[in-house]
N, C-alpha and C positions, 0 to 999 in steps of 0.2 A: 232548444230542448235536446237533451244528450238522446241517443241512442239504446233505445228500452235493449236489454240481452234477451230476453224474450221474442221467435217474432211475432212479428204483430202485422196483423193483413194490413190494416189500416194505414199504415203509414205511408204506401205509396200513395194515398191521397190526399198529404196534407204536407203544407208547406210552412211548418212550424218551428224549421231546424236553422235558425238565425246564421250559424257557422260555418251552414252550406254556401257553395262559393255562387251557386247558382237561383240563388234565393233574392227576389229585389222586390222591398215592400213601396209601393206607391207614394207620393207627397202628401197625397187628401188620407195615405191611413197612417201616415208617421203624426200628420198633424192629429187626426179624432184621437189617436190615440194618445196621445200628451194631451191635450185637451180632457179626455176622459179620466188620464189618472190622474191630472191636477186637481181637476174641477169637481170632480163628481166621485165620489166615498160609496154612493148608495147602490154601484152596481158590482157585480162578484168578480168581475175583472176584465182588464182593456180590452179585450178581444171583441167583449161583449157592443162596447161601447164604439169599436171600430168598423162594427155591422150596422148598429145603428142607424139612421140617415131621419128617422124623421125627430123633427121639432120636439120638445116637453111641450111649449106653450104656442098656443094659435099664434100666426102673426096678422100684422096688417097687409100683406103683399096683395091676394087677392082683392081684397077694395080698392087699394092705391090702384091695382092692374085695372080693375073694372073703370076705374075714373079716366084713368090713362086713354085708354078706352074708348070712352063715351065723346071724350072729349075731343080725340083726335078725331072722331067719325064728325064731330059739328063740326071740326077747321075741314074737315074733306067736302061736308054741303058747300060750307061758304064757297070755297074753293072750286067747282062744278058751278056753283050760282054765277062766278065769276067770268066762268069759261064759259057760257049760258051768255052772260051779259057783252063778252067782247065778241060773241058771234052776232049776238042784234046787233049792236054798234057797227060792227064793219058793215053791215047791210043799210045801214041809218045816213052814215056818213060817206057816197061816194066821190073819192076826189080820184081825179086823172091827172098825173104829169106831162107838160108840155116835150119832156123826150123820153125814150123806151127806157133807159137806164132808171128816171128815175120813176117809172111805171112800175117796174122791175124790183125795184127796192122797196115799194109802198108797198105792194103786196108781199114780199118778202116780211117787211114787217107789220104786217096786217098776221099771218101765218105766225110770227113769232108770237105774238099778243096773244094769239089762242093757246096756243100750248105753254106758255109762262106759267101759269097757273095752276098746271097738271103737273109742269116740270119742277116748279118749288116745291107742293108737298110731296112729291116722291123723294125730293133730294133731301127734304128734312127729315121724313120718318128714314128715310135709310142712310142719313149718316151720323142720326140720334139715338140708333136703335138701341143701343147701349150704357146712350149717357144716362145723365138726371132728367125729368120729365119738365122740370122749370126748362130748361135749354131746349126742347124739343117745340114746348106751348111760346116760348117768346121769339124763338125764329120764324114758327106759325104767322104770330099776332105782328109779327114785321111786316111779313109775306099779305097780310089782310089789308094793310099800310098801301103800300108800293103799289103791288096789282088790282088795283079798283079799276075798275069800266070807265074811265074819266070821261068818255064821248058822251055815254049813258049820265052821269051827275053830274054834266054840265048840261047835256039838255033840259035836265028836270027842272033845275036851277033857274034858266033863264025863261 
């Protein structure tokens, strides 16, 4: 915008003067704004449209988010049931090794068995947090696979 010959108070508060050397408009309003004056006719001009931020039309995000949601709070039950189940189990099942080393390593992984199941779904919600919620629920429904109480469902079993 050129330089009114008038002055004008107002002008040291705005940053309208495209030619100034020290004027740098954002990515998110270079794009609203081509966006806006592409797309949309019905508003009086891109500025308007650059302030903008909310939607025309509702979206689906909040239900997807809710489901998102809901769902991950059941793989976190399962997952606690799990952690639940390989603490019975080690209590169920004591075996002793004939020398300390492999004493030492039973228990080592007796310890790892409990916490597998705390450690997968923390490592999936946080290294899914971003992706698609398919890739979050099918690394879950792997993780429900693999970490089963297998002491616990072979006892029932037999």
């Amino acid at each position: 915008m050129p330089r009114t010959p008038a002055p004008d108070d107002d002008a040291a508060l705005r940053w309208d003067e495209f030619d100034d050397p020290s004027y740098v408009e954002s990515d998110a309003a270079v794009a609203a704004r081509e966006v806006g004056d592409a797309g949309d006719e019905s508003s009086a001009s891109g500025a308007d449209n650059a302030t903008t931020d909310a939607p025309l039309e509702p979206s689906a995000a909040p239900r997807s988010s809710a489901l998102t949601t809901l769902l991950t709070a059941l793989f976190a039950v399962v997952y606690l049931a799990y952690s639940v189940g390989w603490i019975i189990s080690i209590g169920l099942v004591p075996v002793s090794g004939p020398t300390l080393v492999i004493e030492i390593m039973y228990q080592f992984s007796e310890f790892l068995a409990l916490l597998a199941s705390a450690l997968w779904f923390a490592a999936v919600v946080a290294l899914t947090r971003d992706g698609r919620a398919a890739h979050r629920f099918g690394w879950l429904a792997l993780g429900t696979l693999v970490l089963v109480p297998w002491p616990i469902v072979l006892g029932v079993l037999s």
